[in-house]
C-alpha positions as CSV (number, residue, x, y, z in Angstrom):
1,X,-9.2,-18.8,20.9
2,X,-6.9,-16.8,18.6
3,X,-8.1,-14.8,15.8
4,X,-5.8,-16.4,13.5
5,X,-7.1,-19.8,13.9
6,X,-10.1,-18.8,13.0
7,X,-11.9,-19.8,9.6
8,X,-13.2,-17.0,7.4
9,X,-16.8,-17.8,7.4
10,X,-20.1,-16.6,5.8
11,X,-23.4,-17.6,6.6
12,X,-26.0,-17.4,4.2
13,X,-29.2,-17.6,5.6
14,X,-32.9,-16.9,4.3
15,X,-32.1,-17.6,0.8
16,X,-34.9,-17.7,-1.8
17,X,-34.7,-21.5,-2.7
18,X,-36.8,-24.5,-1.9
19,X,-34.1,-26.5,-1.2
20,X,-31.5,-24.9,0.1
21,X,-32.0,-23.2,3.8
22,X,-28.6,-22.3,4.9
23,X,-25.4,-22.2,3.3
24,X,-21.5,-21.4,4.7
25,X,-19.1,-20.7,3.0
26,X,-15.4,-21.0,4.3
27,X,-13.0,-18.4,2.5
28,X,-9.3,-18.9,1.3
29,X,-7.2,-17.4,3.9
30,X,-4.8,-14.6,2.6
31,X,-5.8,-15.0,-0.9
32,X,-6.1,-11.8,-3.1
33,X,-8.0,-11.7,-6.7
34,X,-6.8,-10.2,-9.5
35,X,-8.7,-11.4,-12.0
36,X,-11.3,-13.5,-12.1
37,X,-10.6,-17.0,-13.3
38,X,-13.4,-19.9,-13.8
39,X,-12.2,-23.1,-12.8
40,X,-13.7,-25.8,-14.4
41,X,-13.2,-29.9,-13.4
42,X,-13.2,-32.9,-16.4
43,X,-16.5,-34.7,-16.0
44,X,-16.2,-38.3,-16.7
45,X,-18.8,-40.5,-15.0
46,X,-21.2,-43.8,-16.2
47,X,-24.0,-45.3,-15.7
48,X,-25.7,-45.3,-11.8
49,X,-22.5,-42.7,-11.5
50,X,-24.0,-40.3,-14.2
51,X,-27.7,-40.3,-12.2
52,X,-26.6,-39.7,-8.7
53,X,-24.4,-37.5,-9.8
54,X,-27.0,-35.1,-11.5
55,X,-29.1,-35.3,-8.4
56,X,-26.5,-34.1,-7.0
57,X,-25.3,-31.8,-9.2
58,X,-28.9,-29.8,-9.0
59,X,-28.3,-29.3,-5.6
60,X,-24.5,-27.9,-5.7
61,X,-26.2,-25.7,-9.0
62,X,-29.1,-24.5,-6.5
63,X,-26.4,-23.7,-3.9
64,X,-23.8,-22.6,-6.5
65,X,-26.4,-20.0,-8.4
66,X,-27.5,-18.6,-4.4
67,X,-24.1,-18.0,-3.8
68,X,-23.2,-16.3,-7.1
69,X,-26.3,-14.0,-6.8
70,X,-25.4,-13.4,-3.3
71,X,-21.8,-12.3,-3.9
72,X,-22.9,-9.9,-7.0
73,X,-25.3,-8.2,-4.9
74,X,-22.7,-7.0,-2.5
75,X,-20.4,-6.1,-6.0
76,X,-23.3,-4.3,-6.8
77,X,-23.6,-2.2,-3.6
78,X,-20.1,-2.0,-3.7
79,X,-20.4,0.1,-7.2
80,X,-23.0,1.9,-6.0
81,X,-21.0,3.3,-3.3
82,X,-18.3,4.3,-4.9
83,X,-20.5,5.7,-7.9
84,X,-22.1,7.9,-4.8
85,X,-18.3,8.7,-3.4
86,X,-18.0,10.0,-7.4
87,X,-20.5,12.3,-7.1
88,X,-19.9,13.4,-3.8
89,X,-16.8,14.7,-5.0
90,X,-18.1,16.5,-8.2
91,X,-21.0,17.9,-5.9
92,X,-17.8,19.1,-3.8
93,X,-15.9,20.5,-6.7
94,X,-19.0,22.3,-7.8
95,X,-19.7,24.0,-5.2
96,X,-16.3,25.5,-4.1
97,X,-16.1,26.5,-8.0
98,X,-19.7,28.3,-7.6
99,X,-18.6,30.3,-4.3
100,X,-15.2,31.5,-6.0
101,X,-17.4,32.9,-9.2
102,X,-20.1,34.1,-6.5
103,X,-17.3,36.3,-4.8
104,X,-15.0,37.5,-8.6
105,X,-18.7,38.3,-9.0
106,X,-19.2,40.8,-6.3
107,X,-15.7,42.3,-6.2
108,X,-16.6,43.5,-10.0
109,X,-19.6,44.8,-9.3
110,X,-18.1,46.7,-6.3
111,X,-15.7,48.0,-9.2
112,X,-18.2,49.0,-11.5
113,X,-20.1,50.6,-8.8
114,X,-17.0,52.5,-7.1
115,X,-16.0,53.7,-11.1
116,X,-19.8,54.9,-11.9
């Protein structure tokens, strides 16, 4: 089987719902994000329509909100990571600027010593 034939695929599973035990989603392939657009459809339905349709329509909600929380928690650790790459580098910076004052230090108090 070849890679590229291959669906991308993510299975959600252990989700906090009653009503919703597993869930996959099937990703666009090659698709990049820019910005993030909410598409929204016209809703015209009557009658019977109207009622199964909101039974429904809980259930795509329940899966729709699992999914939504899902996908912000990983935006979430994804900002925390690169939040902790941030400081990393400050840590970094900090330090080499503290060893550089540590050693003009100690060359002028080597001078002040040598001219006493």
């Amino acid at each position: 089987m070849e890679a590229s034939k291959l669906k991308n695929m993510v299975i959600l599973r252990n989700l906090p719902s009653n009503i919703v035990e597993e869930a996959i989603v099937i990703l666009k392939n090659g698709k990049k994000i820019e910005k993030i657009q909410q598409i929204e459809k016209n809703r015209g339905t009557e009658g019977k329509k109207k009622q199964i349709k909101k039974e429904k329509d809980y259930i795509l909600k329940e899966a729709e909100m699992l999914i939504n929380n899902y996908i912000s928690d990983i935006e979430k650790s994804n900002e925390l990571e690169r939040k902790k790459q941030e400081i990393n580098k400050k840590n970094k910076k900090f330090k080499r600027y503290m060893y550089i004052s540590i050693v003009i230090m100690l060359i002028q108090s080597i001078l002040l010593i040598i001219q006493l």
